[in-house]
C-alpha positions as CSV (number, residue, x, y, z in Angstrom):
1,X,5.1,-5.6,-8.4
2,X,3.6,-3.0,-5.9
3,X,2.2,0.7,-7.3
4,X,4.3,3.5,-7.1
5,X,1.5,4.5,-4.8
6,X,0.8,1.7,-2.5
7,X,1.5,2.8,1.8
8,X,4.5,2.0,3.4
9,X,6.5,2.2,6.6
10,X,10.2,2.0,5.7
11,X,12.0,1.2,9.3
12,X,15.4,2.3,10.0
13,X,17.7,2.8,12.8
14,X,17.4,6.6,13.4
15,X,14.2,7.3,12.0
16,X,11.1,5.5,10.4
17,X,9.3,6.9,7.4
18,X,5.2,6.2,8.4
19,X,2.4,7.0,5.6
20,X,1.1,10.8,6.7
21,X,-2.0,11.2,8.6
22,X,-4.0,14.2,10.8
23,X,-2.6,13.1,13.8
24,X,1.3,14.3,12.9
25,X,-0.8,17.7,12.6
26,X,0.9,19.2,16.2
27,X,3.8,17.6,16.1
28,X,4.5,19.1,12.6
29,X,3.7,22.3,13.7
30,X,5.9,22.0,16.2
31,X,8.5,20.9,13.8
32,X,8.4,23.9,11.6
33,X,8.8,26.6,14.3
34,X,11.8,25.1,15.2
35,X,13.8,27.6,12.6
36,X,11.0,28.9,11.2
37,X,11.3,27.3,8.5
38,X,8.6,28.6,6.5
39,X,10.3,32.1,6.3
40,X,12.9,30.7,3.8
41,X,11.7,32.5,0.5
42,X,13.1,29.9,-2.4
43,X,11.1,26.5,-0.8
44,X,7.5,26.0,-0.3
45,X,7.3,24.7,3.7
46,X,4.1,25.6,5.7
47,X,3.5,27.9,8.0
48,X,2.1,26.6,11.5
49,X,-1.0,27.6,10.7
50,X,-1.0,26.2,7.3
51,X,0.0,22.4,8.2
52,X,-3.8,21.2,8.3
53,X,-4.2,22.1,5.0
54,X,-1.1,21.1,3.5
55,X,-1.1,17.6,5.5
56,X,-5.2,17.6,3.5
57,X,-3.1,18.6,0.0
58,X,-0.7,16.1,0.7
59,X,-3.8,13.2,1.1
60,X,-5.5,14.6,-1.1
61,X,-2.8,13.9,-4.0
62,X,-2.6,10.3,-2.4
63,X,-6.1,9.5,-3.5
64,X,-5.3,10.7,-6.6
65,X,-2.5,8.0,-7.2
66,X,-0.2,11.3,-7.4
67,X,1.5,10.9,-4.1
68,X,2.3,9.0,-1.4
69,X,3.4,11.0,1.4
70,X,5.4,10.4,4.4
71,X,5.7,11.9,7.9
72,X,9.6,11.6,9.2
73,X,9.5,10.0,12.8
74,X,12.9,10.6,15.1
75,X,12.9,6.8,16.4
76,X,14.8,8.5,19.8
77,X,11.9,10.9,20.5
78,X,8.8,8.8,18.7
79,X,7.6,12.7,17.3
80,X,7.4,13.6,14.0
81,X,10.0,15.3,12.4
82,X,9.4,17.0,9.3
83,X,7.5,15.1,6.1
84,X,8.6,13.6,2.9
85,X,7.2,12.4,-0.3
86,X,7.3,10.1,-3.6
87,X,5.6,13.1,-5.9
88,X,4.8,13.0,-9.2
89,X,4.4,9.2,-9.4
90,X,4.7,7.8,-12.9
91,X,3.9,4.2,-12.9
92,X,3.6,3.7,-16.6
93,X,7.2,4.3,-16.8
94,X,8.4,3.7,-13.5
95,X,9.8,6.8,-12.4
96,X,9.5,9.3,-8.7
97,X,10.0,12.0,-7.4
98,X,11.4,12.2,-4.1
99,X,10.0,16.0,-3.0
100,X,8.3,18.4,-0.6
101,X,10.8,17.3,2.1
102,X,11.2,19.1,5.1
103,X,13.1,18.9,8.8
104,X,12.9,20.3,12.0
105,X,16.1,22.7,12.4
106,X,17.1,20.5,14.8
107,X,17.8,17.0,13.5
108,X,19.5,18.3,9.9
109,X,23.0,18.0,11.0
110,X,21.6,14.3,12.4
111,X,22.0,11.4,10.8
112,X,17.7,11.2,9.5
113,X,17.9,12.6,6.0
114,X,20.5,10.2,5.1
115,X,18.8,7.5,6.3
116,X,15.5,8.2,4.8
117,X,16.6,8.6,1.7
118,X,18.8,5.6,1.8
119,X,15.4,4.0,2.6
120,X,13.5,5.9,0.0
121,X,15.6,5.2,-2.5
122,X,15.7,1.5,-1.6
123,X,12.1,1.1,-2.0
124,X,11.9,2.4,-5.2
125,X,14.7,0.6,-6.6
126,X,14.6,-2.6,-4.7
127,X,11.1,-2.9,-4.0
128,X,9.2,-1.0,-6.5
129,X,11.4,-1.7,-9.8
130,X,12.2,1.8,-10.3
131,X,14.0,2.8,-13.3
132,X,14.6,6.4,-12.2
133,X,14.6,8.4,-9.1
134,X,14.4,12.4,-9.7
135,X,14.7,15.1,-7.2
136,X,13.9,18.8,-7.8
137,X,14.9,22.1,-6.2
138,X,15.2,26.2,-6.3
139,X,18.4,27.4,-8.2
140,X,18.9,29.0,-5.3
141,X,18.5,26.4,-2.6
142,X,22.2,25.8,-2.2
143,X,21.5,23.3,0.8
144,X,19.3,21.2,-1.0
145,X,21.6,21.2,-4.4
146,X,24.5,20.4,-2.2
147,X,23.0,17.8,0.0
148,X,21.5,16.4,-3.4
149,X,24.5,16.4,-5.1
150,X,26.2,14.9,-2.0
151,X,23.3,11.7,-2.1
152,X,25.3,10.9,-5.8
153,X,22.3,12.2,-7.8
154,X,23.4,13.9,-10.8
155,X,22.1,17.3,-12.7
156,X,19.9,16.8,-15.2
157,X,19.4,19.8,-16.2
158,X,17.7,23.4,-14.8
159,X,14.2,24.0,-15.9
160,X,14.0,27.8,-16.6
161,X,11.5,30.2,-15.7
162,X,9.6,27.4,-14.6
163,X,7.3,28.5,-11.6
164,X,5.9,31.5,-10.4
165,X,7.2,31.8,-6.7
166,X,4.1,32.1,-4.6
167,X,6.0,32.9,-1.2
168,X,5.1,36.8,0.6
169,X,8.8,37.3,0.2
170,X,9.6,36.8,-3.3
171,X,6.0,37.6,-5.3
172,X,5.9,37.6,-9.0
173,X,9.4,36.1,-8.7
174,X,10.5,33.4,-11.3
175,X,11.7,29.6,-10.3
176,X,14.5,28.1,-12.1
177,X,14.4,24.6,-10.9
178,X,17.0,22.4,-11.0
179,X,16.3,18.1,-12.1
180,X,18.3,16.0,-10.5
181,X,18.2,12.2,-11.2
182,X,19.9,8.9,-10.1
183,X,19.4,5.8,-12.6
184,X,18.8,2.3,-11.6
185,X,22.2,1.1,-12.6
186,X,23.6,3.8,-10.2
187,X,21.8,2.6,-7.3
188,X,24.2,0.1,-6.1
189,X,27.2,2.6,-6.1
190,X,25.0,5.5,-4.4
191,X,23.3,2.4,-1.8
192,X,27.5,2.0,-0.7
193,X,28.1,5.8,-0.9
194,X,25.2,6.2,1.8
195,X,25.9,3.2,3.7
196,X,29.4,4.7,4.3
197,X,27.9,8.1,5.1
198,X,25.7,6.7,8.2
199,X,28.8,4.7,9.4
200,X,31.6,7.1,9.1
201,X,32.5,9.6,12.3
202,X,30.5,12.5,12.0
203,X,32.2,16.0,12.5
């Protein structure tokens, strides 16, 4: 059985999911200006200037079996697209988060974020014997809930007063984050839900 932690490259037909490295630095960068992405006060994105350090925080947690980090590749342009990880890594019990996620403006009405975490998802299930699957998010992140809610995860429960928001916009402000999980014996129904979801016309 493979650690929670070991590097991947998950393949699929709109995007590919390749372990994170220095050299997605400018095409990140050029990622999160599309939208501006860091301005949104209730996630933690970063700014242009910021993405060296933040793809070093992201390693940095990889060596420390915490993370294993992703960079989102658009298979139709071969650039990088926005990053992803598995976070809090558990492997005693066999649990993940799926966190820190982040797309260009562009591609979020694409097809990518289903895929990935169709693919996500299938490697910790499928390949890594995953028994749960969390996935976390600002009370007031309705896109994120929504799109959460809409992968078949289900609410676990909101976490209250649990962070202090760091972000210019909203200092001294209090996170309530909401836990989101989907269980191994859901995984075949949510596998079908998001099967459908890449296949069906899109809008």
């Amino acid at each position: 059985m493979m650690a929670l932690c070991s590097p991947v490259t998950l393949t699929g037909q709109y995007a590919t999911l390749v372990p994170l490295a220095p050299e997605h630095h400018d095409d990140l960068v050029e990622g999160v200006r599309d939208g501006e992405l860091w301005k949104l006060w209730y996630t933690a994105i970063p700014t242009p200037e910021g993405m060296q350090a933040e793809i070093r925080r992201r390693l940095d947690l990889q060596s420390k079996d915490s993370m294993l980090p992703f960079a989102i590749v658009d298979n139709a342009s071969g650039k990088a697209v926005g990053m992803t990880t598995y976070m809090n890594i558990d492997n005693a019990n066999r649990r993940v988060e799926i966190g820190s996620t982040w797309y260009r403006k562009s591609v979020q009405r694409s097809p990518i974020n289903t895929e990935c975490k169709l693919m996500l998802l299938g490697h910790a299930f499928d390949s890594l014997q995953c028994i749960a699957v969390e996935f976390r998010t600002h009370f007031f992140n309705h896109q994120s809930r929504a799109g959460i809610e809409r992968l078949g995860a289900k609410l676990d429960g909101v976490l209250r007063s649990h962070q202090v928001n760091p972000h210019p916009d909203a200092k001294g402000t209090l996170r309530d984050t909401c836990v989101y999980s989907i269980i191994a014996p859901e995984w075949p129904t949510v596998r079908a839900h998001l099967q459908y979801q890449l296949t069906k016309p899109r809008v």
